[in-house]
C-alpha positions, 0 to 999 in steps of 0.5 A: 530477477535479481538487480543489476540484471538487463532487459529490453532497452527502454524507448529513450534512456533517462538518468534517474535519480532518487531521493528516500531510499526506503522499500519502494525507492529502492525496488523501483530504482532497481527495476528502472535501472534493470530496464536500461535507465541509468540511476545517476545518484541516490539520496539515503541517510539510514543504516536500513537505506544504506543497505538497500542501496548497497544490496539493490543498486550496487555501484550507484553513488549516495549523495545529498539530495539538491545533487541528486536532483541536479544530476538526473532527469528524472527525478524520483521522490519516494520520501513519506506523504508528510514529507514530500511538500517540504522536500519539493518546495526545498529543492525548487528553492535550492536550485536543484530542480530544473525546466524540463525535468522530470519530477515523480513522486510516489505517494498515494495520498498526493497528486499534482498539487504538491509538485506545483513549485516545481511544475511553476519553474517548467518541471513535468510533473507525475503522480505514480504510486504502485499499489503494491506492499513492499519488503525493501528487497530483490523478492519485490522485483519479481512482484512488480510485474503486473502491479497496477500504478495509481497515475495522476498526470497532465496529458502532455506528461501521460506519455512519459508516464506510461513509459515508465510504467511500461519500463516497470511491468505495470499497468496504469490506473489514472487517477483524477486529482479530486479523487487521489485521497479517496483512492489511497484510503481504498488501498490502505483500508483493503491492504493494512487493515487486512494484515491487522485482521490476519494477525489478529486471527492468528493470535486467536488461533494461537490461544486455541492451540493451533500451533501453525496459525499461518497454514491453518488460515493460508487456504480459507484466506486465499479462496475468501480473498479470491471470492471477494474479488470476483463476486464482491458481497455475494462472497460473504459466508458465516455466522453474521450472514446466516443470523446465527446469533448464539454463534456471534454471542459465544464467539465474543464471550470467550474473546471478552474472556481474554481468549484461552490464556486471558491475553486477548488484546481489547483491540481484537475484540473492538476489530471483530465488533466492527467489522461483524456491524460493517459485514451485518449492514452489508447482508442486509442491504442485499438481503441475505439477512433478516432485519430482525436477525440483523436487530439481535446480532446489535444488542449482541455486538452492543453487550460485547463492548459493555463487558468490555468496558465494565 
């Protein structure tokens, strides 16, 4: 699926515009405009975003942003989270925002409450974020079908929202307001914690010889991360949860060492200790691991972080 291509028409066309051409803004316009909604105007200083919009919405036209809200709808706000309060209070004080139009934001973290100077003036307000990491490029298209929405919404915009996420190929989660921050810290600690791991390991494997790290780790990562998802702590395997604290000892003093070349990053070593301590607790509370195996395993990780430090 490449942008600029048509699909079904969607149920009422909408002109959209958006503001933040960055890796999301981009994709989800491409996708929109893909299911028939027009893209009125896009807002996008940098080089990076010029690009995006040149490559994945040829034709659109680049504006400012109080025109890009005063030309469209639907208006999309897919500026960064620290961003968003200070761009939605901007246009409602400029006039851009009008009643009755639509005004969506994509953060994760936010929900309703950073539209409410736009909902006060009769704006519909919606919370839609894709839980989804994004290259900025047409690959994105493709994996957007079946990506889940975090939506937050009045029930009187729920409709609205369910189109869109329909026009995207999406499924909806609702989110209550009270539990957006919760919500987002789950996807960020299970999705951008994950990378630092994987690159991580890589590294290590790197310093072990290994000289295609991706290809040594792409199977054992696909099936742990497909065993986690479906059977959650009972996935757990290894040294940790079978109390092999020799094993762990070993592990940690040749990664206090520095690895093979003694470059081993410190935050390696902190990353491992953290997540042997989080994956020990969790093999004890269901019982896979002996409490006194558990008690050995802590002096150990404890020792790691005192050579680290002397």
């Amino acid at each position: 699926m490449t942008a600029g291509s048509t699909s079904r028409p969607p149920r009422s066309r909408l002109r959209v515009g958006v503001i933040g051409a960055g890796r999301v803004g981009a994709v989800l316009a491409a996708a929109l405009r893909e299911a028939g909604h027009p893209i009125a105007a896009v807002a996008g200083e940098s080089g990076a975003s010029r690009t995006r919009i040149e490559t994945l919405l040829p034709g659109v036209r680049i504006d400012k942003p109080s025109a890009v809200a005063k030309a469209c709808d639907l208006l999309l706000l897919t500026v960064p989270d620290d961003s968003l309060d200070n761009v939605v209070r901007m246009l409602v004080a400029s006039g851009a925002i009008h009643s009755g139009q639509y005004v969506v934001h994509t953060s994760g973290r936010h929900g309703l409450d950073v539209l409410e100077p736009a909902t006060s003036i009769g704006a519909h307000g919606v919370a839609l974020h894709p839980a989804m990491t994004f290259t900025g490029t047409d690959v994105d298209l493709d994996r957007l079908t079946g990506c889940v929405y975090g939506v937050s919404a009045d029930v009187t915009e729920r409709p609205l929202a369910e189109a869109l996420v329909s026009d995207l190929r999406g499924t909806i989660v609702w989110v209550a307001e009270e539990h957006r921050a919760l919500y987002h810290a789950a996807l960020a600690h299970g999705a951008n914690h994950l990378v630092t791991l994987v690159s991580q390991a890589m590294e290590m494997l790197r310093q072990a010889g290994s000289a295609d790290p991706a290809a040594t780790l792409r199977p054992l990562l696909g099936a742990a991360l497909d065993n986690a998802l479906a059977y959650g702590d009972a996935a757990l395997t290894g040294p940790i949860v079978r109390g092999d604290v020799e094993t762990v000892r070993e592990h940690l003093r040749t990664m206090v060492a520095g690895g093979a070349d003694g470059a081993l990053a410190t935050s390696t070593v902190q990353s491992y200790v953290a997540m042997a301590r989080a994956t020990a607790d969790h093999a004890v509370s269901d019982g896979r691991l002996d409490p006194r195996r558990a008690a050995a395993l802590a002096e150990v990780l404890d020792g790691a972080l005192a050579d680290l430090g002397s």
